[in-house]
KOLZAPA-40909 format. One record per residue (C-alpha): x, y, z. Coordinates in steps of 0.25 Angstrom, whole numbers, plus 5000, padded with zeros to 4 digits. Example, Ala and Ser with C-alpha at 12.3 -4.5 7.8 and 13.67 -1.06 7.14 Angstrom:
<sites>
504949825031;505549965029;
</sites>
This chain:
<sites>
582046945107;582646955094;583347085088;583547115076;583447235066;581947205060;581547275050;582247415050;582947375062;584147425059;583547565057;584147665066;583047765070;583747885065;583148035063;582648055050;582448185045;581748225033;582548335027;581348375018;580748435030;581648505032;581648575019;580848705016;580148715003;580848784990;580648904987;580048934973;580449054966;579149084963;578549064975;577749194980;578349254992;577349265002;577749415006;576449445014;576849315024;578349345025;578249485030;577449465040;578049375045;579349445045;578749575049;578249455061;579549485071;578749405084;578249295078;579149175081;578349065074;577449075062;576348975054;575748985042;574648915044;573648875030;573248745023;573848675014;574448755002;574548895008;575948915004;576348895020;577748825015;577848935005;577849025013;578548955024;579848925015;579649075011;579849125025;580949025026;581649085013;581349245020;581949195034;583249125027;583549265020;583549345033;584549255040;583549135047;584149015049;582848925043;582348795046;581248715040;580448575043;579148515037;578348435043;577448285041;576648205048;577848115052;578248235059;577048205070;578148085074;578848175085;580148115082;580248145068;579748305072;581048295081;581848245071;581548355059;581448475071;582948425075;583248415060;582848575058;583548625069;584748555064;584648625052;584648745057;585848735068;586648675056;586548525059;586848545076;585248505080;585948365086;586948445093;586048555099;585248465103;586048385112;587348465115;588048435128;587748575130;586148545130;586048405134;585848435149;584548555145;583748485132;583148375138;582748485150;582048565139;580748565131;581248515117;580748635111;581748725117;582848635109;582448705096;582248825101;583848815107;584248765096;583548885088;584248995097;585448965097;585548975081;585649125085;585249155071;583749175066;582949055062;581649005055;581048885056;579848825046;579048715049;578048665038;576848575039;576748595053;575248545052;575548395051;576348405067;575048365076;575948285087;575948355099;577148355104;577648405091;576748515092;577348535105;578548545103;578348665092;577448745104;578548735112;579548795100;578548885095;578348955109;579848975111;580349005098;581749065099;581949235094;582849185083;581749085076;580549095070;579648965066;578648945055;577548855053;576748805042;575648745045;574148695040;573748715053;574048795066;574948685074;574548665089;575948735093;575348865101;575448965091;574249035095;574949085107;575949125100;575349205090;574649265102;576049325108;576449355094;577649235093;576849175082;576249215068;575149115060;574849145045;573849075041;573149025028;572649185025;573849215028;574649115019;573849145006;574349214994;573649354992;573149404979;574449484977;575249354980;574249264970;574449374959;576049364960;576049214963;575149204948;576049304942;577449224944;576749134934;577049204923;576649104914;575249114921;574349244917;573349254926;572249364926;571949444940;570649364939;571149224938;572149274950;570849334958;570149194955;571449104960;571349184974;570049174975;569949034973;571249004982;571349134993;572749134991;573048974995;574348964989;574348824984;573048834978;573848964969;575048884966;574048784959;573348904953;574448934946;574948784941;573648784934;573048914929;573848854915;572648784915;571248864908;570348754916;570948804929;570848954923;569448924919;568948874935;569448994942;568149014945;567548894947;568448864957;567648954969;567148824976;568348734977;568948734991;570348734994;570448594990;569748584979;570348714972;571748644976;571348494970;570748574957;572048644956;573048524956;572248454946;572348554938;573848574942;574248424940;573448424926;574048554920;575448454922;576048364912;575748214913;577048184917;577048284929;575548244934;576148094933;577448144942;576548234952;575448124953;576248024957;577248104966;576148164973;575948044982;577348064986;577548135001;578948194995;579548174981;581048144977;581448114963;581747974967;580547934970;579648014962;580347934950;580047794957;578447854958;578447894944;579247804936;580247924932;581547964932;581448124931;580548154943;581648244949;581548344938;580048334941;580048384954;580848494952;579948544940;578848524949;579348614962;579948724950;578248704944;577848724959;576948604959;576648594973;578148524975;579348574983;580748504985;581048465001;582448485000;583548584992;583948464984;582648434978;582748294980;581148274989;579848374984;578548354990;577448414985;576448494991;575448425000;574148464993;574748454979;575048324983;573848284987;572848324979;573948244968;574048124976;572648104975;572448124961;573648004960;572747914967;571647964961;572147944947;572947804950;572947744962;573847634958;574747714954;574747804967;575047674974;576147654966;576747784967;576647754983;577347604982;578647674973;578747794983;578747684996;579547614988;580647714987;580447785001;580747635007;581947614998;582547745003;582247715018;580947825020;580147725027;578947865030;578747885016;578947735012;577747685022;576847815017;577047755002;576847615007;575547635014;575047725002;575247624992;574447525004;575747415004;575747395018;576647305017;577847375013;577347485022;577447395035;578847345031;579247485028;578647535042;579447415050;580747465045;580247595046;579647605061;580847525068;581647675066;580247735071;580047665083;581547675087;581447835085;579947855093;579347885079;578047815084;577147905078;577647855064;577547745069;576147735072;575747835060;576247725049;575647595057;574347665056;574547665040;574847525040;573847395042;574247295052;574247185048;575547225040;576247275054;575647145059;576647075051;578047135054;577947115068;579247205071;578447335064;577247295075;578147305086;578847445082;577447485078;577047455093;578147515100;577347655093;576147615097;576447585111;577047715115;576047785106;575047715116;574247675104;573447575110;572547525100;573147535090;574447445100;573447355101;573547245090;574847265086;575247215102;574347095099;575047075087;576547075094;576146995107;575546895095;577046905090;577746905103;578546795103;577846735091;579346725084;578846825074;579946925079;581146835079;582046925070;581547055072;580947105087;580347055099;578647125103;578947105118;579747245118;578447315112;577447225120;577947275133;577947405128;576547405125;576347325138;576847445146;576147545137;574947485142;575547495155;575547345156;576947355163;576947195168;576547145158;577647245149;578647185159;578347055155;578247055142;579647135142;580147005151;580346935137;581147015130;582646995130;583147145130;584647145132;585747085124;585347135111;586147235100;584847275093;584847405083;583647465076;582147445081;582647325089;583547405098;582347495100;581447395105;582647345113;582847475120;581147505122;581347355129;582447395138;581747515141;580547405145;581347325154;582147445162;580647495164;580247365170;581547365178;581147505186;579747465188;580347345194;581347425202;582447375194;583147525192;584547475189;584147355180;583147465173;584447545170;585047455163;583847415153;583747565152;585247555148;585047445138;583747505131;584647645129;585647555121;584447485114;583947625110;585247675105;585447565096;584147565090;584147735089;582947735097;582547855101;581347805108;581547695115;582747775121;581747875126;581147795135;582647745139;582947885144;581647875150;581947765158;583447775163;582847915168;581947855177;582847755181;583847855187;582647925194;582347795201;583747795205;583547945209;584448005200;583648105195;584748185190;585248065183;583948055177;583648195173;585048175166;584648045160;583448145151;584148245148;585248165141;584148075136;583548195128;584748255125;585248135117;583848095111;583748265109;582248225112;582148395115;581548385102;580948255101;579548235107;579448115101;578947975110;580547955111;580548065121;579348055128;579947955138;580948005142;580448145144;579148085152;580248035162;581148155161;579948235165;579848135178;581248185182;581248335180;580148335188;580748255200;582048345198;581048455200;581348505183;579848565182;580048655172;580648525163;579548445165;578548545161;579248585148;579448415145;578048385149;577548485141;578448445128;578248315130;576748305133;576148235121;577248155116;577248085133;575748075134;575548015121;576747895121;577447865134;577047755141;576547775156;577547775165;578347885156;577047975156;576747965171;578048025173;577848145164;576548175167;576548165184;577748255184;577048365175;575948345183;576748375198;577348485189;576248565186;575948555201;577348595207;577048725197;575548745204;574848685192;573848585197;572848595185;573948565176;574448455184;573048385184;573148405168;574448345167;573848205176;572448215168;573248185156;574248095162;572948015167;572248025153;573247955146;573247865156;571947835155;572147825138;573147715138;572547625150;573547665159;572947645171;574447635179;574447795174;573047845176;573247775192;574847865194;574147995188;572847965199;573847945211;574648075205;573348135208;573248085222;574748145223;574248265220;573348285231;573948225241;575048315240;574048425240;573348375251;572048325246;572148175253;570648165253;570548195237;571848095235;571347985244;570147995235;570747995222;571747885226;570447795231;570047785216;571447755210;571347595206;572547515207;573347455198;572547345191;573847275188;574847305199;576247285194;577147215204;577447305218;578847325214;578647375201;578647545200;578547585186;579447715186;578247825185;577647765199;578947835204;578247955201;577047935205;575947805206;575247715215;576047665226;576647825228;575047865228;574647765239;575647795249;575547945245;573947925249;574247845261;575247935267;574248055265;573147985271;573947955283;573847795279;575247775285;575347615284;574647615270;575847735266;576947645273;576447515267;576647555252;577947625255;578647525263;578347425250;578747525240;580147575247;580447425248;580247395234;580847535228;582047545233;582747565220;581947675215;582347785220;581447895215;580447795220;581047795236;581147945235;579647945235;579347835246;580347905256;579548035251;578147965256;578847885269;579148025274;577748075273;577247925278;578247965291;577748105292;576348065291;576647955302;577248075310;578548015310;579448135306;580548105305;580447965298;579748065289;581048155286;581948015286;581047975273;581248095269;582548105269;582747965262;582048015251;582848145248;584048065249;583547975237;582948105230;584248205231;585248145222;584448145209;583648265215;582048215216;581348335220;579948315217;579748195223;579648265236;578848385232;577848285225;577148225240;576948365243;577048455257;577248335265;578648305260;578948455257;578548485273;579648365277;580848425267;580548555272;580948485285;582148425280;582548535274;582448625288;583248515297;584248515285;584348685284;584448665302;585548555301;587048545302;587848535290;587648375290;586248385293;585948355277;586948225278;586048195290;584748225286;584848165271;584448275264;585148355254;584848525258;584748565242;583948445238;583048475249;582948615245;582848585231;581348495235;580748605244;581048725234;580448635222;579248625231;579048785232;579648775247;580248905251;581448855259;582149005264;580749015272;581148885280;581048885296;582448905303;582548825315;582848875329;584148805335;583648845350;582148825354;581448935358;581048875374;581748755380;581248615376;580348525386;580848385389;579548335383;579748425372;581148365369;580548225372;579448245360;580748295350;581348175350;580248115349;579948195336;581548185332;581048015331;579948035322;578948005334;577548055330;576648145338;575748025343;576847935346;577548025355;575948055362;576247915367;577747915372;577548045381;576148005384;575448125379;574348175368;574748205355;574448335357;575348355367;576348315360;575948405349;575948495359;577348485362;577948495347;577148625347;577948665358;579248595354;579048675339;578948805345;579948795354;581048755341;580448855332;580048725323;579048695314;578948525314;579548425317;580648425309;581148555313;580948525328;581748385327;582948455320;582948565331;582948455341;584148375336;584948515337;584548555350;585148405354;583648355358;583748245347;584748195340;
</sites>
């Protein structure tokens, strides 16, 4: 495999931010303070958040940056961020809302973020509450505005805000302008009064507003008719106004007052700025035309566009004229323009010339590549249809986006280019694929892997990168896994000092290989991959990729049983990827196996509060095995809580996906959860039928091989779970004695098996080979602190710790050392499962009437794990007699079982 830089390898992926957004509007002297808005808000003490909600030119930034100037003067700390459709990539969101809170703690987001002080809680905690810490503990009164909050649709950004919204701290009051009322549950919270909506009513000028809004025109005399006549026709819409008063200069616009009672919104707007751009000088209508197709304007560029060399003066005469232009920063270096003046413009440009609109795109990609904007220099390359230099751009461009988890971008821009152009740079078809691929994009995945595997070893790549990487990656999205492990087998992954989008690929191979080394067993061989891809990741910045190494290194440790090590391993891994924010497809690994271990340690709290972030992010781009281990445990944890309909939700979805993608290998774990289910609630008949109508794999991988989520759950665990329930003992003991001969390295996997050799036993009526299993299994589980895995097969293993834990409470002080088990960690299982232990059964040390020989005769039979029948035949009784005698033989100990009248033998001397 060859490693080099490519195109744009060098690139690091750092964190770009956009400081325009961060940048409220200027505030025009003669703006009309919106007094009506402002005090009631004000006189609004309860409402933490507000939106103004209205279309397009209703003044909502206005009136925004108004209330932003008010809150400043009372003492606020302020705060604003706008947003674009590039802010639906969920790791651009992360990196702007880290870039406002920075702002307002003076710089110090980084440090709050990851403090040594917080490591050890924010990857515990819902990402949300990050912000809202950091908010508190300003101690001082803040506001924060957000704009265009109609272009967020993604869901887990969405989330995120209905997380904030419904927590938002004393000290801090949000608000929201917006087209349209966002999916973040403000109607519940205007309900209890924490949120207030203005709406498009509310956000019109009123007459008395129009009269003085006309009257700081005083080169402008307008009659109280012409002013009735301008609020009829508008109803107060603020832009509409604005554009009333750029033209009424004009008798032909005097004149059509009254013609104008049939145009709708959008045709009174279009009339307007035709009139508006014709009452200006040639030169300006030249300058606005042309600049109109421009997403934002600096006086470089607009005199590369425009063939000038004075268009900064222009666009400060401009914002002073108030044509529809505002500067995004105090220097006055970027303007953009309204979006509907704009508009309306950009179509006239094409309109009049379309030649010259494409040239107006070519010069402004031009400049945007030369100065390293690679967003805007692929917007103007795909407007002017030279796909060419769009693709080229984009490979340079997409190496930092596929290192950073930006996939959304990713796939956005690919679907604006034609593909026979990405055909022909092979390297952009491979970091256009890793998207793809995690996106689960299938058909649109599907001729661009014909494409690579045509390359694959074709010597096309020689100097740049290697399609095996993303081939396997696609191989085990499709859960082809032995096929993914072969294809893998051909790539050389050590031995190499990559950087930029090679080291990436590197890393997302490493990751590969140390996969294939669990399934295989291989734990300590898997480490090191894991090792190897971290280094990878580091050198390429890659954000992503490293994700799914946290991921992995966690579920190695938990195969090693170190839980605690594991749990540790997450937290760090958050910490130093501050993915508390983040709910971007760089975290969605990681969390998805983080959730696996907070619910073995018993964190259910946690895991609902991830789950819950992380939802969308997880069911739309993880690959399988990382979504079976989110979703079971959320599914067990809405049972532990008593929630069974929620539980069956949580698997109907896990199912649905699986069925979406073809994943057949998920669809069959989530079916044999559902056997779990009630087999643990003691419906056998209905899980014996449900099981009978499971089909086996199509494509068995090899016997040894366990990928890590059948550790959870899946369909050797679900076959001898069945037999054991329906007493099929040789069929139960078959499948175990295989699996603990091939798993003896994993485990989290042999805590299981021990789990279900000591219900085997206790089905078999062998007790105390029963408690023996047992016993080996809490040995495994206690140092990293498994608890679930016990309370998981239900009140068969709950009944025999409850044993354990009554001969331990009766022993002498070595009786733990003896019996193996811990006290607390015994302790720790039953109280996690609801049992009430101060209510447990003290044992007599004398029995009530002396012993018979044959009564002492069938205790040490019991103390050797005989069973009833057994012992029927070696005293030459009925079964019922012997039943007879332990009835007897319990009364006499004051016992309950077995258990309990062994351990009061071996202290009365009659066993030992």
């Amino acid at each position: 495999m060859s490693v080099s830089k490519g195109a744009g390898g060098g690139i690091r992926a750092q964190a770009e931010v956009y400081a325009h957004k961060l940048f409220a509007p200027t505030r025009h002297a003669g703006a009309i303070r919106r007094t009506a808005i402002l005090e009631r808000i004000f006189s609004d003490d309860c409402s933490r958040t507000v939106l103004l909600q209205g279309p397009a030119g209703h003044g909502k930034s206005t009136a925004l940056q108004q209330l932003k100037s008010e809150f400043e003067a009372r003492g606020f700390l302020t705060g604003w961020l706008s947003f674009d459709e590039a802010d639906n990539d969920a790791r651009r969101f992360s990196i702007h809302m880290h870039a406002l809170v920075a702002a307002l703690l003076g710089g110090a987001a980084g440090e709050a973020a990851s403090g040594d002080d917080e490591n050890s809680e924010l990857g515990r905690r819902r990402r949300s509450d990050w912000m809202i810490d950091c908010l508190f503990r300003l101690g001082k009164p803040v506001a924060i505005f957000f704009d265009e909050f109609q272009t967020l649709r993604d869901k887990s950004i969405l989330s995120f805000f209905r997380g904030l919204l419904e927590r938002v701290p004393a000290n801090v009051r949000i608000f929201i302008g917006s087209r349209s009322v966002p999916e973040v549950g403000l109607a519940r919270l205007v309900i209890s009064n924490q949120a207030l909506i203005l709406r498009a009513d509310d956000l019109r000028f009123s007459p008395a507003e129009v009269e003085q809004f006309f009257a700081a025109s005083h080169d402008l005399a307008v009659s109280r008719e012409e002013l009735a006549a301008i609020y009829s026709r508008t109803e107060g819409w603020p832009a509409a106004l604005q554009l009333f008063r750029l033209t009424l200069v004009s008798p032909q616009v005097r004149k059509s007052l009254g013609d104008l009672d049939s145009y709708r919104p959008r045709e009174l707007a279009e009339y307007l700025v035709e009139n508006v751009l014709s009452l200006q000088p040639p030169r300006v209508q030249e300058f606005l035309l042309r600049t109109s197709l421009l997403n934002r304007l600096s006086a470089p560029l607009c005199d590369l566009v425009t063939g000038w060399t004075d268009s900064q003066e222009m666009l400060q005469q401009l914002e002073r004229s108030g044509l529809f232009l505002r500067a995004l920063d105090s220097d006055l270096h970027w303007f953009k323009y309204h979006a509907l003046f704009s508009s309306f413009l950009a179509e006239q440009q094409r309109a009049q010339s379309a030649e010259a609109a494409l040239e107006v795109h070519r010069r402004a990609a031009d400049w945007h590549l030369a100065h390293g904007l690679y967003e805007e220099a692929v917007h103007h390359f795909v407007a002017c249809r030279d796909f060419v230099c769009a693709t080229d751009t984009m490979n340079i461009w997409a190496s930092r986006l596929s290192a950073g988890g930006h996939l959304i971008t990713i796939e956005h821009w690919y679907d604006q280019l034609p593909f026979e152009e990405v055909a022909k740079r092979p390297d952009l078809a491979i970091k256009v694929a890793y998207a793809l691929v995690f996106l689960r994009r299938h058909q649109k995945l599907r001729p661009m892997l014909q494409l690579l595997q045509r390359i694959a070893g074709s010597g096309e790549l020689e100097k740049t990168t290697n399609p095996d990487v993303v081939l396997s990656m696609a191989a085990v999205s499709a859960d082809k896994v032995p096929d993914a492990f072969n294809i893998i087998e051909r790539v050389r992954i050590e031995g190499w000092e990559p950087s930029g989008f090679a080291a990436f690929e590197l890393g997302a191979g490493a990751n590969l290989v140390g996969y294939r080394d669990l399934a295989m067993g291989e734990v300590e061989r898997a480490r090191q991959h894991f090792a190897l891809a971290r280094a990878y990741s580091d050198r390429g910045d890659a954000s992503f990729s490293g994700g799914y190494t946290v991921g992995l290194t966690g579920v190695t440790l938990m195969m090693q049983g170190q839980l605690d090590a594991a749990l540790e391993n997450f937290r760090q891994g958050m910490a130093e990827q501050r993915m508390h924010l983040d709910g971007s497809f760089a975290s969605a690994a990681l969390v998805s196996c983080y959730i696996w271990a907070l619910y073995e340690a018993n964190e259910l709290d946690l895991v609902e509060a991830l789950f819950a972030q992380y939802r969308e992010v997880i069911a739309d781009a993880v690959l399988l095995d990382f979504l079976a281990v989110a979703y079971l445990p959320m599914a067990r944890t809405h049972d532990a809580r008593g929630r069974p309909a929620k539980a069956m939700e949580v698997l109907d979805e896990a199912e649905s996906i699986g069925h979406a993608n073809g994943w057949e290998r998920l669809v069959r774990l989530v079916q044999w959860e559902r056997v779990r289910r009630w087999l643990v609630s003691g419906a056998v008949d209905r899980a014996q039928a449900l099981a009978a109508h499971i089909p086996p794999a199509v494509e068995p991988f090899s016997e040894s091989w366990r990928l890590f989520s059948e550790d959870l759950e899946g369909e050797s665990f679900g076959h001898i779970r069945l037999a054991i329930h329906t007493m099929d003992t040789d069929t139960a003991a078959g499948i175990l004695g295989r699996e603990m001969a091939q798993q003896r390295e994993r485990v989290n996997r042999q805590i299981k098996l021990h789990l279900f050799d000591a219900l085997l036993q206790e089905k078999k009526g062998a007790h105390n080979a029963a408690h023996r299993s047992l016993r080996k299994a809490l040995q495994l589980a206690q140092p990293g602190q498994f608890i679930r895995s016990f309370i998981d097969e239900g009140e068969g293993i709950l009944h025999l710790l409850r044993e354990e834990y009554q001969t331990i409470m009766e022993g002498t002080s070595g009786r733990e050392a003896q019996f193996g088990a811990d006290r607390t960690f015994v302790e720790q299982i039953l109280q996690a499962s609801g049992t009430d232990l101060s209510r447990a059964p003290v044992m007599a040390v004398q029995p009530l009437e002396a012993l018979t020989d044959r009564e002492k005769e069938i205790l040490v039979f019991l103390a050797n794990g005989v069973s009833n029948k057994e012992m029927a035949g070696r005293i030459f009784v009925s079964e019922n007699t012997v039943k007879f005698h332990l009835k007897n033989i319990y009364s006499k100990l004051a016992v309950a079982n077995r258990l309990q009248a062994i351990s009061a033998a071996r202290q009365l001397g009659i066993v030992h």
